[in-house]
ZAMARGU-4260 file (C-alpha; in steps of 0.2 Angstrom, whole numbers, plus 5000, padded with zeros to 4 digits):
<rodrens>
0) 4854/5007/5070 | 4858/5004/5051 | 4872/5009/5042 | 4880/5013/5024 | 4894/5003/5022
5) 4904/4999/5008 | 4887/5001/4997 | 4876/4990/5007 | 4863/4995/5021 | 4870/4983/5039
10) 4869/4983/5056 | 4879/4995/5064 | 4886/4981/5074 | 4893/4973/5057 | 4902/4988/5053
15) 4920/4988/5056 | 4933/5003/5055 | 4950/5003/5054 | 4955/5009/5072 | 4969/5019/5062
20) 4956/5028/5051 | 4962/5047/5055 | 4945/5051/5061 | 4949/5042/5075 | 4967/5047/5079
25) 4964/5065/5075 | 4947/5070/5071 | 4954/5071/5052 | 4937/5074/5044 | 4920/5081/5041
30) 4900/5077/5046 | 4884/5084/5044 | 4869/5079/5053 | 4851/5081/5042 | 4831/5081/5050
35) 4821/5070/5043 | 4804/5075/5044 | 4788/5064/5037 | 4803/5057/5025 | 4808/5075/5019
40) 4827/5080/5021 | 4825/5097/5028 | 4835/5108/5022 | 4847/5095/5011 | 4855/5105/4999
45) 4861/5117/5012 | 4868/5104/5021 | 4879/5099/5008 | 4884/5113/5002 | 4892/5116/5019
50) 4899/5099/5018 | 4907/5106/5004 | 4913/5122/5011 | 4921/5111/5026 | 4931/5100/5014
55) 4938/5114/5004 | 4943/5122/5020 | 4954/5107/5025 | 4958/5103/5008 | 4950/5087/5008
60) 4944/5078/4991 | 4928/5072/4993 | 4925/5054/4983 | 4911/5056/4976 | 4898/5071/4969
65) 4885/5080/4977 | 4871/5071/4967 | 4879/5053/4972 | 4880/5057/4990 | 4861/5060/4990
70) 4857/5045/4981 | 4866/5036/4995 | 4856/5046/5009 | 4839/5044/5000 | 4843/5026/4997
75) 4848/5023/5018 | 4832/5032/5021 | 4820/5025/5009 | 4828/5008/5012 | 4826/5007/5030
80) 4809/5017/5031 | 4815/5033/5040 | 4802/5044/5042 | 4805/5058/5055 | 4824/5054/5063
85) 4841/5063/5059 | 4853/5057/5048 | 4872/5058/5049 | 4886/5056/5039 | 4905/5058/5042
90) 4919/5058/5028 | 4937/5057/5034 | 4953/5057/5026 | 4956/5039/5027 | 4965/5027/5034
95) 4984/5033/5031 | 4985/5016/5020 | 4998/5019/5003 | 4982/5022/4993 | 4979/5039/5003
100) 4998/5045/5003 | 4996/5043/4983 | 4982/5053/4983 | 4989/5065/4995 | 5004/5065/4985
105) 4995/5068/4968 | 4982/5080/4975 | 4997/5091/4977 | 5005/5089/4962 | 4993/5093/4952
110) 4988/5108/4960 | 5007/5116/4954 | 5014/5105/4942 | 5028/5117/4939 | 5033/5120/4959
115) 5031/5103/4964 | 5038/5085/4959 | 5028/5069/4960 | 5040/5058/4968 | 5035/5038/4975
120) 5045/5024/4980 | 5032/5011/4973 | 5029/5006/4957 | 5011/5014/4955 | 5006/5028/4948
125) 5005/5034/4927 | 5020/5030/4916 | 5035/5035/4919 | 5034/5033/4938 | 5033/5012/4937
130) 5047/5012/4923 | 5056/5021/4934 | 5056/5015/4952 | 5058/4997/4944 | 5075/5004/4937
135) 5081/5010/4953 | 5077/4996/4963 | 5083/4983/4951 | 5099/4984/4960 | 5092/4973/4972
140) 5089/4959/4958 | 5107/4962/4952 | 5114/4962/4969 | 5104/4945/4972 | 5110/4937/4954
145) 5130/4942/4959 | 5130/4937/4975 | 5122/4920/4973 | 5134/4917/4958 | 5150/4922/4969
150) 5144/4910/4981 | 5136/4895/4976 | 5138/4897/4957 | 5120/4897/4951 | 5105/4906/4954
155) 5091/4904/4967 | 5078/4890/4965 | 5064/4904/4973 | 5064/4923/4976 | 5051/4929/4987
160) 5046/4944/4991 | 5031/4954/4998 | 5019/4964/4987 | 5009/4980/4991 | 5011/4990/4976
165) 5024/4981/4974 | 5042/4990/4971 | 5054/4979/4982 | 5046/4964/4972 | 5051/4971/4955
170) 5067/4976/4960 | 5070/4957/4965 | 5061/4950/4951 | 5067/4960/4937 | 5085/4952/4935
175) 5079/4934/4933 | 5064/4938/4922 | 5070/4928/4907 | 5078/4915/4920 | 5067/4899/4917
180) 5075/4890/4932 | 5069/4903/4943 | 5053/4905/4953 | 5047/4920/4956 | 5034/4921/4972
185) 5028/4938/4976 | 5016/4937/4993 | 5001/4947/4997 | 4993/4953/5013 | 4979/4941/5017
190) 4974/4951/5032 | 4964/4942/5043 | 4961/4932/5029 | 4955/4931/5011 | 4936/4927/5016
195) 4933/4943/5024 | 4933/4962/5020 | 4952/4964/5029 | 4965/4962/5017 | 4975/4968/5002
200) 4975/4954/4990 | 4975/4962/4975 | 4984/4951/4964 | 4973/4936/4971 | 4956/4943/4972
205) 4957/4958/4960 | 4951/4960/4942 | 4956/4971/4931 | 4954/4989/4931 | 4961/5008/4933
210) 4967/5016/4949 | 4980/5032/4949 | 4983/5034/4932 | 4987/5017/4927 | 4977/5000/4923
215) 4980/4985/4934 | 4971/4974/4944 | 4960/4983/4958 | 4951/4979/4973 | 4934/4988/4968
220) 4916/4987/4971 | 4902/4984/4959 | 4902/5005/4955 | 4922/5003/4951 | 4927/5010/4967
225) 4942/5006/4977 | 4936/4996/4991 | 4944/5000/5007 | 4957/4986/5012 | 4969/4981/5025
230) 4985/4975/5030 | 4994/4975/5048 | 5010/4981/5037 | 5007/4999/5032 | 5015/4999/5018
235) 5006/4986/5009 | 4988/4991/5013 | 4984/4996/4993 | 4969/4992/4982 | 4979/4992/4967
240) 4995/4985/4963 | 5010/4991/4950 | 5005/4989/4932 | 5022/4975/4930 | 5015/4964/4941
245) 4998/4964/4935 | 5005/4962/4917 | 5017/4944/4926 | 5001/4939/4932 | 4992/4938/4917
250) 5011/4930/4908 | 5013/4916/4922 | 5030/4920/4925 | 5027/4927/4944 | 5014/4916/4958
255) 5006/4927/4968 | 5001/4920/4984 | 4996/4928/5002 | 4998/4928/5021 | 4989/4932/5033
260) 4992/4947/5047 | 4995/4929/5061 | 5006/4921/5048 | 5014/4937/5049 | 5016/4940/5065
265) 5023/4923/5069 | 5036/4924/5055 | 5043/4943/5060 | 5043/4934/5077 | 5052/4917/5073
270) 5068/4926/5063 | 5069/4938/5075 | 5072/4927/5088 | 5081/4910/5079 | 5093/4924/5065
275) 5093/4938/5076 | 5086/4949/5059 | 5072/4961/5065 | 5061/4961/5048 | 5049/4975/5043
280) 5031/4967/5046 | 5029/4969/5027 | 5044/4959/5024 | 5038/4948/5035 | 5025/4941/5025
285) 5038/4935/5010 | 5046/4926/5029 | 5030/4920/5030 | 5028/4911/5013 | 5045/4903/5015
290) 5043/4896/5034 | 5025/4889/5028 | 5032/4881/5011 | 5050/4877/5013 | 5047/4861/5023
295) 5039/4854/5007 | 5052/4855/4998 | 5071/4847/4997 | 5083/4853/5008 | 5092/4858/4992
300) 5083/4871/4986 | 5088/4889/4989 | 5077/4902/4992 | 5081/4919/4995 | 5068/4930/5003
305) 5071/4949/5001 | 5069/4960/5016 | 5064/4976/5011 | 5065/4982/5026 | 5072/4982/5044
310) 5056/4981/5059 | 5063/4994/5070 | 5049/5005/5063 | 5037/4990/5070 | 5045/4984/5086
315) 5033/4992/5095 | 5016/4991/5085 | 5020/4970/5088 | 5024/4970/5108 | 5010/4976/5112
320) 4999/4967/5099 | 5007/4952/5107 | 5006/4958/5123 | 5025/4956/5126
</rodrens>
């Protein structure tokens, strides 16, 4: 059988589908099933309509028009020569990634501007929102600039921290920006790895472009849309990336660099055990960075990773992934 996927016509053995895509956990979505008969859609624009009809009902945006999604099912059928056979397609909310919660989140925003407040603890989203969540987490820079004085009476060689959209990196960053003697390294989810369709490096793979009201580098295909991405941390599965760290890219003053979902899943398990600190699997990836590169470098030099968060939350999620 041949599928559309991600624009192009494959084997439906070549397709692969986040198992957290909320079509699977809850039947989150919607499908229609058309005739094909001596390669006429019967009955098409009924079909869509209702397509329609079911995605209002559950209040479900669609990502695309009426006249695109034909295209695409003229184009499977023409394409694969499909002359009397039924075609089916499915839309479902998503895969729960940052991406859908910001569109979720905006959705409802703009539907009562005056009732509700857009609120997001990432650096995404149309200006003031980056401005502002960089503010408030700049505490976390400041805290690191004080501390490191009290104690060793300079700053940090490294900070490293990982990137999704990208607001626990910022806050980190933001204190030692005009701070020459400082590397800044912000780490990216390479997924199961940079050659394939499962990651979220933005920052390393992306070009420029515009995603929820702001203009940063995106993960997009050749129509401009987000590309569908992954990460084993939740909270960095993202297309886009905040608008400060695409403009620190561009500057120099911030390397970008990735690990993947293994590196990951060895580093969240090596401070767990050796430290004792659980680290939130996004976290884990700045851990990640600093086990794989710190032996190249003197014994000196002091890095500070940032945890941004504790890995109760992923405790679970990892004993069974590693069958523990």
């Amino acid at each position: 059988m041949k599928v559309l996927w991600n624009e192009e016509i494959v084997d439906e053995s070549e397709v692969k589908i986040d198992i957290e895509d909320r079509g699977y956990q809850f039947g989150d979505g919607i499908y229609e099933v058309i005739r094909i008969y001596d390669g006429y859609m019967y009955m098409e624009k009924e079909h869509l309509d209702r397509l329609w009809v079911s995605a209002e009902k559950i209040r479900m945006t669609l990502p695309f028009t009426r006249e695109e999604l034909s295209q695409r099912l003229h184009r499977l059928a023409q394409e694969v020569g499909l002359e009397n056979a039924r075609v089916y397609f499915q839309v479902t909310r998503g895969t729960a990634t940052l991406k859908d919660a910001v569109d979720s989140a905006f959705e409802e925003y703009l539907k009562d501007p005056k009732n509700f407040i857009y609120a997001i603890g990432s650096v995404v989203g149309p200006h003031p929102f980056p401005k502002m969540v960089r503010d408030f987490q700049s505490i976390i820079g400041n805290e690191i600039k004080e501390q490191t004085h009290h104690r060793f009476g300079k700053n940090p060689d490294y900070i490293v921290a990982c990137v999704g959209g990208g607001s626990n990196a910022i806050g980190a960053f933001t204190a030692f920006l005009n701070d020459s003697d400082v590397k800044l390294v912000g780490v990216e989810p390479a997924g199961h790895g940079l050659e394939t369709h499962m990651h979220s490096a933005t920052l390393t793979l992306g070009k420029p472009s515009q995603i929820h009201g702001m203009a940063c580098y995106v993960l997009e295909n050749e129509a401009g849309e987000p590309l569908p991405v992954h990460s084993i941390a939740s909270g960095l599965d993202y297309p886009g990336v905040g608008p400060q760290h695409s403009f620190l890219k561009d500057l120099g003053r911030v390397e970008y660099s990735t690990a993947t979902d293994q590196e990951c899943l060895d580093a969240f398990m090596t401070l767990s055990r050796v430290e004792g600190i659980v680290p939130a699997l996004e976290s884990s990836h700045a851990v990640a960075w600093a086990i794989r590169e710190a032996p190249k470098l003197s014994k000196e030099t002091m890095i500070v990773v940032n945890l941004s968060g504790r890995g109760d939350k992923d405790s679970d999620y990892v004993a069974e992934k590693l069958k523990l």
